[in-house]
C-alpha positions in Angstrom: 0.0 0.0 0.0 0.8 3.8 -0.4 0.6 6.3 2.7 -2.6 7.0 1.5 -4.0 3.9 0.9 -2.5 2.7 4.3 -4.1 6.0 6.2 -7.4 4.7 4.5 -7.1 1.4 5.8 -5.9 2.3 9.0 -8.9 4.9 9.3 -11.2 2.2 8.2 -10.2 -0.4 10.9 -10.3 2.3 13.3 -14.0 1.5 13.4 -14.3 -2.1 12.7 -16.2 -3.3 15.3 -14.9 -7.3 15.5 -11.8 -8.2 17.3 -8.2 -7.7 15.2 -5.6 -10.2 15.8 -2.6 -8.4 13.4 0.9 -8.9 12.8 2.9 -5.6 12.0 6.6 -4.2 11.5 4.5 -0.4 11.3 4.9 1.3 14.7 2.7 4.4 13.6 0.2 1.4 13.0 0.5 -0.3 15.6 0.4 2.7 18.0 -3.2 4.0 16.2 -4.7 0.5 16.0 -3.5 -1.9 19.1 -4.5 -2.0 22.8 -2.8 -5.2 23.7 0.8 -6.6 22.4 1.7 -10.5 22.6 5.5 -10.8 22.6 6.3 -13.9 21.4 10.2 -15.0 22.6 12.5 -18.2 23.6 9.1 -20.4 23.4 7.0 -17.9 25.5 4.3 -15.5 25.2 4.0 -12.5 27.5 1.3 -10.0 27.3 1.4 -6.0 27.6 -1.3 -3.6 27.8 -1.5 -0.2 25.6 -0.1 0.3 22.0 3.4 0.0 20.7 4.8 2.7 22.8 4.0 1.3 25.9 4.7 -1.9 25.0 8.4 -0.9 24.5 8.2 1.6 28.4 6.8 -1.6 30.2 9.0 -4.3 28.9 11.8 -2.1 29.8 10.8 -1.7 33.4 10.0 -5.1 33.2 13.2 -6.2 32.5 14.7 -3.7 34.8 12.8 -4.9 37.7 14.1 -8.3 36.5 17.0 -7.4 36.5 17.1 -5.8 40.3 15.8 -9.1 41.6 18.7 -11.7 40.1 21.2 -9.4 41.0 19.9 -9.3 44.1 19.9 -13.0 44.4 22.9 -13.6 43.2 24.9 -11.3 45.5 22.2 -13.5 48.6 23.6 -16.7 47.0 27.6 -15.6 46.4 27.3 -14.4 50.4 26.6 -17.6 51.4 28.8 -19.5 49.2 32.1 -17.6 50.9 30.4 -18.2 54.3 30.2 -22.2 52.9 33.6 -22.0 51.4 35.0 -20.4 54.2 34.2 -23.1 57.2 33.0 -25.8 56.0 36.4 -27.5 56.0 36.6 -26.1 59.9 34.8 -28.7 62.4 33.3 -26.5 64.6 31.1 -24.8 61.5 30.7 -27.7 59.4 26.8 -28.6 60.8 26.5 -24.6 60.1 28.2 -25.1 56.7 25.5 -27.6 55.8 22.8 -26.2 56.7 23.6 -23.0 54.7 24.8 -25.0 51.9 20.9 -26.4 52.0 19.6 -23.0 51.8 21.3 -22.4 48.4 19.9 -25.2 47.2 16.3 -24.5 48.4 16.9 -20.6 46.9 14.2 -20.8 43.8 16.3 -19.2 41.3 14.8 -16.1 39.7 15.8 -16.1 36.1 18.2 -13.7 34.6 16.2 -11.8 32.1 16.9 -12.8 28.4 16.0 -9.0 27.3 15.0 -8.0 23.9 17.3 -7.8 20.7 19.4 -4.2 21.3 20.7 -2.6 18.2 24.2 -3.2 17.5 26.4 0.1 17.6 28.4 0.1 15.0 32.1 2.0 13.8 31.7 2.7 10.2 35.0 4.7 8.7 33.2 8.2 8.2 33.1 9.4 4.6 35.8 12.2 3.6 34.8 15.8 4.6 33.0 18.3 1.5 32.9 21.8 1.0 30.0 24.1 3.1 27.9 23.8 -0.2 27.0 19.7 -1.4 24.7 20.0 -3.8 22.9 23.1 -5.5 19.9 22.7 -8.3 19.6 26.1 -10.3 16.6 27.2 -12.2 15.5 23.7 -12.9 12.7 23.0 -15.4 11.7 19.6 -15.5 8.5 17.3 -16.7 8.0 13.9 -17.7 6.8 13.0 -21.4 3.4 11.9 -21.8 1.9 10.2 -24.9 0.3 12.3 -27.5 -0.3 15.4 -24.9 1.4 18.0 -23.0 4.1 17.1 -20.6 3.6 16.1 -17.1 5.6 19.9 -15.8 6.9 18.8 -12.2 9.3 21.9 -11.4 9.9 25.5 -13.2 12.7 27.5 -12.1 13.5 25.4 -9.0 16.4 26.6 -6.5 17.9 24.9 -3.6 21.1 24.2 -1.9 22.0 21.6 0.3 24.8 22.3 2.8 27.3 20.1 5.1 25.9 18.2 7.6 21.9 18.7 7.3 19.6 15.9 7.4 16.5 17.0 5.2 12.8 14.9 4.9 11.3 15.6 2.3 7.4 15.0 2.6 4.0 16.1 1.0 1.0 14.4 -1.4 1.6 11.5 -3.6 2.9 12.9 -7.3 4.1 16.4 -6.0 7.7 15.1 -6.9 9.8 14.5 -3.5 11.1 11.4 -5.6 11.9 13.6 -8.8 13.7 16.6 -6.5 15.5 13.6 -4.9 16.5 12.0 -8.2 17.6 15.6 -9.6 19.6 16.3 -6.6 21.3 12.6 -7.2 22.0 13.2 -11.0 19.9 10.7 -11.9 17.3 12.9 -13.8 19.0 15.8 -16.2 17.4 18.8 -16.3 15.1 20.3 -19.5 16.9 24.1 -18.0 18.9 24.8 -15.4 22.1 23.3 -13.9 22.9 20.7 -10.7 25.9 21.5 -9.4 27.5 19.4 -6.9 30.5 21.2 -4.4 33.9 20.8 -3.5 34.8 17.0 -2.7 31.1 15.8 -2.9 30.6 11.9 -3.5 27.1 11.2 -4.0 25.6 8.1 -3.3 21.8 7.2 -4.1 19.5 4.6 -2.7 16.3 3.5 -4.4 14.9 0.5 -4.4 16.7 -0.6 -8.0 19.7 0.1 -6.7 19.7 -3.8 -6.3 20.3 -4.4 -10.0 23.8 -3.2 -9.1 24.6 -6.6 -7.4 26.3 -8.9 -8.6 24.3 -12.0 -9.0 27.1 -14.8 -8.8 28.7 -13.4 -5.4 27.4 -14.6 -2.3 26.0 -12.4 0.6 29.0 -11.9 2.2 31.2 -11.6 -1.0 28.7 -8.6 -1.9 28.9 -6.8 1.6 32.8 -6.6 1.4 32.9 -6.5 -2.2 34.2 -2.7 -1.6 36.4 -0.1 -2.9 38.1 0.1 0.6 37.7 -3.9 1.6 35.7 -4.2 4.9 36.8 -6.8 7.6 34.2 -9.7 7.8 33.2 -9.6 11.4 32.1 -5.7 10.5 30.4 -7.0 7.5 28.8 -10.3 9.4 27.7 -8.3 12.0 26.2 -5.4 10.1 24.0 -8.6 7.8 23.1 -10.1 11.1 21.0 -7.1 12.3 19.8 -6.7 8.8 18.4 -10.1 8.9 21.2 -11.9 7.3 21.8 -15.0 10.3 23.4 -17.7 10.4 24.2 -19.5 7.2 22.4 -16.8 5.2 25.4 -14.9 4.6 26.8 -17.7 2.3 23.1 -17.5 0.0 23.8 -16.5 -3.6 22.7 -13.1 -4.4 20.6 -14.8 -7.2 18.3 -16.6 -5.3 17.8 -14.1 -2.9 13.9 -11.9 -2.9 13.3 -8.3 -3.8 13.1 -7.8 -0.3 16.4 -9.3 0.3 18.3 -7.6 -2.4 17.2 -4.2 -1.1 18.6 -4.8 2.6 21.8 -6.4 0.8 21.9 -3.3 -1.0 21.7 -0.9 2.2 24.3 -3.0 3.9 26.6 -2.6 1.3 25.9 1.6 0.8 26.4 1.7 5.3 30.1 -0.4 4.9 31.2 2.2 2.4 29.1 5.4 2.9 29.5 8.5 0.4 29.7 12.2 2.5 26.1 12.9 0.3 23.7 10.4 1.1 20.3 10.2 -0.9 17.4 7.8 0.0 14.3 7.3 -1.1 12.3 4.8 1.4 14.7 3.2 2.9 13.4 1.6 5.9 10.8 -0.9 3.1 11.7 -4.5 3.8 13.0 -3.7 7.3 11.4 -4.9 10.3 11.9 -3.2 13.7 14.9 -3.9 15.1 16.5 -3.2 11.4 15.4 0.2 11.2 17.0 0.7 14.8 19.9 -0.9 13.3 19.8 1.2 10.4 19.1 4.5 13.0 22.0 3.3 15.1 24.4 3.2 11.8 23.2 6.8 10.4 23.2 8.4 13.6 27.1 8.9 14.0 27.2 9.8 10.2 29.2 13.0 9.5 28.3 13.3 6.1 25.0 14.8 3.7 21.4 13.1 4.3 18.2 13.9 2.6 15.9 11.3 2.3 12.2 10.2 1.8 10.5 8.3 4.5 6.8 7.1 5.6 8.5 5.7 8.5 7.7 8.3 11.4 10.0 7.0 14.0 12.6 6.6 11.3 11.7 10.8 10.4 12.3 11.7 14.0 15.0 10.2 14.8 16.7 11.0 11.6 15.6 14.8 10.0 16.7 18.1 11.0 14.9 19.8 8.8 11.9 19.6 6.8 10.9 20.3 2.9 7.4 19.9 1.8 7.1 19.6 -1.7 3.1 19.7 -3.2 2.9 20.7 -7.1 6.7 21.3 -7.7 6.3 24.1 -4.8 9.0 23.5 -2.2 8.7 24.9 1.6 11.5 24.8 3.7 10.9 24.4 7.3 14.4 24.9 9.6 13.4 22.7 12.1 12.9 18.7 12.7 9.6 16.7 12.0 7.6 17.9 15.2 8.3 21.7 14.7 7.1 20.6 11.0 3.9 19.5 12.8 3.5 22.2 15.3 3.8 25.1 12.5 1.2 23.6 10.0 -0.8 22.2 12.8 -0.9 19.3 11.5 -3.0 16.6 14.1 -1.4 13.3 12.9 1.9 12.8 12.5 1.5 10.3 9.7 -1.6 12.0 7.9 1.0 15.3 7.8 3.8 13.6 5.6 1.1 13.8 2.7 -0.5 16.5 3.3 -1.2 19.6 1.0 0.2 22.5 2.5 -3.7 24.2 2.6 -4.4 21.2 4.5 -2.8 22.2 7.5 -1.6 25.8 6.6 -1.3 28.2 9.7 -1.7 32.3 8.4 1.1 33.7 6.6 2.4 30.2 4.8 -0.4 30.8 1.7 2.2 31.4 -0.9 5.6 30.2 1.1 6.0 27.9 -1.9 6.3 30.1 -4.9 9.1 29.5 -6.8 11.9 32.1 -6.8 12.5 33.0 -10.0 13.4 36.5 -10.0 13.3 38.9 -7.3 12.4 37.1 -3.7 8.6 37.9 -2.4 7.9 38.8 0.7 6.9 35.8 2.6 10.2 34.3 0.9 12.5 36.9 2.6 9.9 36.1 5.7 10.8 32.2 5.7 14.6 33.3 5.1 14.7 35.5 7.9 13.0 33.0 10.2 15.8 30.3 9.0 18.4 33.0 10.3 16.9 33.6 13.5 16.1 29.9 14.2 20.0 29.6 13.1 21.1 32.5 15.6 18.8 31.0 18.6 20.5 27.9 18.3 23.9 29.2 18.0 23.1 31.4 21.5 21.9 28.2 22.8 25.1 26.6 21.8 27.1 28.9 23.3 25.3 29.6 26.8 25.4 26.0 27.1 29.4 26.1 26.3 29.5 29.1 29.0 27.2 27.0 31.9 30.1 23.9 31.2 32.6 26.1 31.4 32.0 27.7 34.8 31.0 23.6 36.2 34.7 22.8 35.0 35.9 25.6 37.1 33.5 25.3 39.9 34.8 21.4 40.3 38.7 21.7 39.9 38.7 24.4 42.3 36.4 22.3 44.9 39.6 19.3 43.9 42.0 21.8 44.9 40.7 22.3 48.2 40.3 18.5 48.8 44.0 18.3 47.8 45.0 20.8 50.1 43.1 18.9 52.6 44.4 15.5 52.1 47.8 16.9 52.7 47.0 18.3 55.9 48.1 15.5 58.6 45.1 16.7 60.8 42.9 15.3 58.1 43.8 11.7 58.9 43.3 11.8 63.0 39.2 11.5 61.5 39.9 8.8 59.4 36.3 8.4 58.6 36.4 12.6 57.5 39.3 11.3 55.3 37.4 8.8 53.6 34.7 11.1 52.7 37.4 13.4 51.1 38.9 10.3 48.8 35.3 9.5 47.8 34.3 13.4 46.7 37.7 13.2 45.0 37.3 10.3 43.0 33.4 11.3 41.8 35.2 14.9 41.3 37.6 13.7 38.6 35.0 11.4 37.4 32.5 14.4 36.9 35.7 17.0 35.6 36.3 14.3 32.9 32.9 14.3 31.6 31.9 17.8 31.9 35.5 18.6 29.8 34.4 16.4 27.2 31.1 17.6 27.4 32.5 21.7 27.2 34.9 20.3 24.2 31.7 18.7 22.1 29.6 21.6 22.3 32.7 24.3 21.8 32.9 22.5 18.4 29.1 22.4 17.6 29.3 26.5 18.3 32.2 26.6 16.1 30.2 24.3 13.5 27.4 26.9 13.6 29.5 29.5 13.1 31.4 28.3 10.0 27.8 27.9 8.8 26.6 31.0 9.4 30.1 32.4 7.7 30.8 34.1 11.2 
């Protein structure tokens, strides 16, 4: 199905009034449609109350709480082991030592929780470093031939730039050309007028679902994955197939026999070992289950490089975009914020319904004609938009900074507090309280704990503020 056609469905079993027994890899689904979830695992069914959502908030205090209690036990049991081990070989404990040694076996052992699958965090050699400006589309005309009639015009006179390091959704109705834009940033479509113009040490790469036809048929699973330009180590590559669904003996399949489905994961695994510093996917999460898409969040999320990509995935979206373009007619809107400030400016009430939404169908005052194309001199609400870009830019970049200034003075604040406890600790009256003295080594060890991370902390964000600078051309 569509987005569409799935919204219609999902609206329509909204108000089915039998009972619905459903098996789903769609959390926005789920979460609209389910009160109850049976996890099935290691032979045994346990059942959670509420959507998808809380499915995931319980089984992780569940597992906590698990948790608690085996450690808890185990610590009870190890206790009276040492006693046991201790003097049992001593005669005048050895009734004792029995009797203990009883109690451990009587202790009903409270199994260690198995816990769900956890996505694999991977280290992926980051892509080289481009210029400020990736790609750039000009006054772009383009429209797709039709048979004995007048062209199918999708854009006239488009402009935009991508720059380093943004992560850009684009969303809106079915046929208002995100896929087009995306295929004209990619090079893949040429331009009637115009020019695409990539920047300075830009290697694009583009996924779309026939990217598959660029396997080769004869190599094997594993042979594809590290099948590289820069050859990948096989546990990387074994690892990276595993959460991707690739188990076991799977990894020695022939690329032949495997599905559609198939082929396109094999395809992402191979674009993740090898990424390009412009990264351009359309759908990408399709043929992925849940703990794929985590794995393919978890791989994308200490990317350095370029991402724009189309999505109907919403936790994918959220996790993923910085900013937002809606595209409806060959109009593009550029909203300089992630998915939900997307959703609180057009007002949007679902999160899914908004992805293919017209821009009227959720427009708050002042967006009428944010789209028009800007061909010639800039309109008003165009300078508007740009001017609200700079200011969210220059928010940000004050956050940045105040946060950099707050670490700053905590760095200072806790060396100086060290330097007292060091001046303590070498006072010889210090140790006549040897409890007082303790105290002082404990501080001090939590202190350079706590200096360590907050200076890595201060160092992080002194970069992001130079980052936003350098973008800003300050």
């Amino acid at each position: 199905l569509d987005l569409e056609s799935l919204i219609g469905f999902q609206n329509y079993l909204k108000s089915y009034p039998g009972a619905i027994l459903m098996i789903s890899h769609d959390r926005e689904f789920l979460n609209q449609l389910v009160g109850h979830i049976l996890e099935i695992a290691y032979s045994e069914i346990a059942r959670y109350r509420g959507n998808y959502d809380d499915y995931v908030r319980e089984r992780a205090a569940r597992e906590e709480q698990m948790q608690s209690a085996f450690d808890n036990q185990q610590r009870e049991i190890a206790k009276l082991q040492t006693w046991v081990d201790r003097f049992k070989a001593k005669a005048n404990f050895a009734s004792r030592a029995q009797d203990k040694m009883k109690m451990i076996d009587r202790i009903e052992r409270v199994e260690a929780p198995r816990g769900s699958e956890k996505t694999v965090k991977f280290v992926f050699p980051q892509p080289k470093r481009s210029g400020q400006k990736v790609v750039m589309l000009k006054d772009v005309d383009f429209s797709y031939p039709t048979e004995g009639g007048e062209p199918n015009r999708i854009y006239t006179g488009l402009e935009h730039m991508v720059e380093r390091g943004e992560r850009i959704v684009l969303v809106g109705p079915n046929g208002a050309g995100k896929s087009t834009m995306l295929k004209l940033l990619a090079g893949v479509l040429t331009p009637e007028r115009g020019t695409r113009e990539l920047g300075a040490n830009v290697n694009c790469g583009y996924f779309s679902q026939n990217r598959v036809d660029t396997l080769n048929l004869k190599h094997t699973v594993l042979e594809s994955a590290m099948d590289q330009r820069d050859r990948v180590g096989e546990n990387l590559a074994r690892t990276l197939l595993g959460s991707f669904l690739f188990r076991g003996d799977d990894v020695f399949k022939p690329v032949g026999v495997l599905s559609g489905g198939e082929k396109s994961r094999l395809a992402l695994v191979r674009l993740l070992l090898a990424p390009p510093n412009l990264l351009l996917m359309d759908e990408p999460t399709t043929h992925l289950d849940m703990g794929s898409i985590d794995a393919l969040i978890g791989a994308l999320e200490p990317f350095e490089g370029t991402l724009v990509f189309i999505s109907h995935d919403v936790h994918f979206i959220r996790q993923m975009a910085r900013t937002v373009l809606h595209i409806d007619a060959g109009r593009v809107t550029p909203y300089a914020g992630d998915y939900q400030y997307f959703l609180d400016k057009t007002k949007a009430g679902s999160a899914r319904e908004a992805l293919t939404a017209k821009l009227g169908d959720h427009q708050p005052r002042g967006f009428e004609n944010a789209s028009k194309q800007n061909s010639g001199p800039k309109g008003k609400e165009q300078r508007r938009i740009e001017a609200e870009q700079r200011n969210a830019r220059s928010r940000a970049k004050r956050e940045l900074e105040q946060k950099v200034t707050d670490l700053e003075a905590q760095v200072s604040a806790s060396e100086k507090r060290r330097d007292v406890i060091h001046s303590l600790l070498q006072d010889p009256a210090t140790f006549a309280d040897g409890a007082r003295a303790n105290d002082l080594h404990r501080e001090l060890d939590d202190l350079e704990k706590k200096i360590v991370k907050l200076t890595a902390e201060w160092e992080a964000e002194g970069a992001r503020v130079e980052s936003a600078k350098e973008i800003a051309g300050v």
